[in-house]
N, C-alpha and C positions, 0 to 999 in steps of 0.2 A: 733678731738680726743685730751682727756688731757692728758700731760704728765706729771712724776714726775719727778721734776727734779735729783734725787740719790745723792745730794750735801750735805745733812746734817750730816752723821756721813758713811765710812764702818765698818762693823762689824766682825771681824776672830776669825773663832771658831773653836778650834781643838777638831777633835771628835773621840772616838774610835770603830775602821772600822769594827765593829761589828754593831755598834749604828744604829737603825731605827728611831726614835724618836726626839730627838735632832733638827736636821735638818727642820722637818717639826713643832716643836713645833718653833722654831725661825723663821719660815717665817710666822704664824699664829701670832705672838705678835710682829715682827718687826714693827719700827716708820715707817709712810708713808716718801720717800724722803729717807729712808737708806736704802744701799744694804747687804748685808749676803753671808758672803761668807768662806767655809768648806774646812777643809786640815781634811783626815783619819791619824791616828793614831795608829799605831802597838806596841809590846812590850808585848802583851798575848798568850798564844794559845788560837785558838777559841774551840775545844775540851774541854778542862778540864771547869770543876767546877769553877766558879770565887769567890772562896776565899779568904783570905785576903792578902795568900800570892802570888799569881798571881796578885792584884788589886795596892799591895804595887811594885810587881815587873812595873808593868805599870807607874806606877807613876814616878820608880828611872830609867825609860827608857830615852834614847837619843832622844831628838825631838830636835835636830839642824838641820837638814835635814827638821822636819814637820815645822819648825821657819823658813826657810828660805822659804820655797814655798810659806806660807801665810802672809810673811814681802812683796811678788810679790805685792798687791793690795795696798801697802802701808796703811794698815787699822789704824784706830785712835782708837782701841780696840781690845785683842785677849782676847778673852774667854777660860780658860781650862775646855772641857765638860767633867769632872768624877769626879764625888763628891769623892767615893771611892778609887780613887787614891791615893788623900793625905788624906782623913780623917783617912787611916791608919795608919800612919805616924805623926800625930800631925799636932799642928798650926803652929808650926815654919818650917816644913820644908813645908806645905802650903805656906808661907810668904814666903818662899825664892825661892819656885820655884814660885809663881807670882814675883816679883823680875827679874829673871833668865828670864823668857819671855819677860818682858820689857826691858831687854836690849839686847836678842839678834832680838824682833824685833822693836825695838822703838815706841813702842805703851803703852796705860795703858794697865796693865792685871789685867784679874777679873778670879778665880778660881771658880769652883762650888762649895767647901764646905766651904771658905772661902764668899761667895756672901749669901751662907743659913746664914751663923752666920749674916752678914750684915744686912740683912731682920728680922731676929728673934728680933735682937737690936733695928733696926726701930719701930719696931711695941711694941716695952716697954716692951715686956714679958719676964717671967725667967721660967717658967713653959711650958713647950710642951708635947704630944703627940706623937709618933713615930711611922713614918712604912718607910718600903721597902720590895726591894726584896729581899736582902740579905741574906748570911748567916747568921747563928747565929753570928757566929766571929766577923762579920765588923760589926754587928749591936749595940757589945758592943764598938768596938773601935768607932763607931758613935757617941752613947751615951757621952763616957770619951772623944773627941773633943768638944761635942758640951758645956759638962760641964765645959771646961779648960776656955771656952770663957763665961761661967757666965748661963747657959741654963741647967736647971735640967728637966731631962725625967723621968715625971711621970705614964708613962705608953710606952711599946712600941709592937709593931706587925710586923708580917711579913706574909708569904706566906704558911707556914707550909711544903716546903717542898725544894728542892733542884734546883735550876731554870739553866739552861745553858745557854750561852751568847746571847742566842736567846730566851730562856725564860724570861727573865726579859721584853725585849720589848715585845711581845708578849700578856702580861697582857693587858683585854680591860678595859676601861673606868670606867665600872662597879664592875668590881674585883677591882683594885684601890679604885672606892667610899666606896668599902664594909672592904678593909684593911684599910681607915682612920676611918671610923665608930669604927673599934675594936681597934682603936690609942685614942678613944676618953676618957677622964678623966673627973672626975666633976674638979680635979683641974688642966685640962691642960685651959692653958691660948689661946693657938693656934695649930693649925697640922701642925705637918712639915712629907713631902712626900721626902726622898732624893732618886734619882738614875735620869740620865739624861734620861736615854733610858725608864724609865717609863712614861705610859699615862697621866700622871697627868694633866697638863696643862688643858684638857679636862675634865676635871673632879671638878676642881677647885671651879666654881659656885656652881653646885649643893651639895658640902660638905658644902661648908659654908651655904648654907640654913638650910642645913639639921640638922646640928649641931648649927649653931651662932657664929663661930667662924674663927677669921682671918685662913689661911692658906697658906704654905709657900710650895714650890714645887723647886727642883736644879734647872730648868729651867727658872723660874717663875722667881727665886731670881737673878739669871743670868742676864737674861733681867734686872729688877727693878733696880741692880746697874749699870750697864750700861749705864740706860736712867738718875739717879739718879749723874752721873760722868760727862755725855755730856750735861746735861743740856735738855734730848728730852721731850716733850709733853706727858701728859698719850693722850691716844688712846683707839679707840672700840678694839682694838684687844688685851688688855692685858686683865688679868681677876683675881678678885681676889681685897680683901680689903686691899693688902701691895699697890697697886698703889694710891690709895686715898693719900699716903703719899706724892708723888712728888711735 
């Protein structure tokens, strides 16, 4: 039997304890030789509607408690899984709450909505496409993030209808393919998918055939700065023309 040795990078990712997705989209795109490992994350009601003011409440919650259980593996990377969290909030307090993670676990931190901007940049485009699951609300504070960082949304999509912290994961594969289809623009340059707990990842290939254009997913872009930050090898398990860049 071969074994892997787990010696090349740990991965800590804080996820919120609703999230279905996340977790299993990061051990499908993990480097062979690194391990993954998940602290949950409270600070919403699972109840209510996750609007923007519950997504911003998440975001300005205390994770010094969820910082110190996943500083335990001593990871060389803590991921924050909720694009949503700070993309309501702006980039700067994005920046500082990656900041704020690296020092209370001594690790690089990579946020999800700050890692989308990172990948959109990668890929040279200023033109995108939009969807999620979102609210209407987060969808414009999305938009006015993704624009502060140089990214104009020439078209955007959603779900048309009001999704609960279990409806956002819950979207298959195919609802996904068919909300970046109506994301799609003669002049969007690329698709950007944001929400962690969305199936995207899965979905990734058959967009970009479908259409011909790169696509960016929170997940996707998570990973790519990560492997992009440690130096990891692209792999059969990522997917998607942002990795061709590494």
């Amino acid at each position: 039997m071969t074994f892997e040795t787990r010696t090349r990078a740990k991965i800590g990712v804080l996820v919120p304890f609703t999230n279905t997705n996340l977790e299993p989209d990061m051990m499908l795109m993990r480097c062979p030789d690194t391990t993954v490992h998940f602290q949950r994350m409270g600070g919403y009601d699972v109840d209510e509607i996750p609007g923007s003011d519950q997504m911003a409440g998440l975001g300005a919650s205390d994770i010094s408690h969820d910082l110190r259980m996943i500083s335990g593996v001593r990871p060389d990377v803590v991921l924050y899984g909720c694009t949503s969290a700070t993309l309501t909030h702006g980039p700067s307090f994005d920046a500082q709450l990656a900041e704020d993670i690296k020092a209370g676990s001594g690790a690089l931190s990579l946020t999800a909505a700050g890692s989308l901007v990172a990948a959109i940049q990668a890929l040279g485009v200023s033109k995108i496409g939009f969807s999620s699951p979102y609210l209407g609300e987060i969808n414009v504070q999305a938009m006015e993030f993704l624009a502060q960082n140089g990214t104009q949304t020439v078209k955007c999509a959603d779900v048309g209808r009001e999704l609960g912290n279990y409806g956002q994961g819950e979207l298959t594969p195919d609802e996904v393919f068919d909300l970046a289809c109506e994301a799609n623009h003669p002049d969007a340059q690329a698709i950007v998918l944001s929400c962690t707990d969305m199936r995207s990842v899965e979905a990734v290939a058959r967009i970009e055939a479908a259409l011909d254009k790169p696509v960016v997913t929170s997940n996707q872009a998570m990973m790519f700065a990560l492997m992009r930050a440690l130096d990891l090898p692209r792999h059969a398990g990522v997917p998607g023309r942002l990795f061709d860049l590494l």
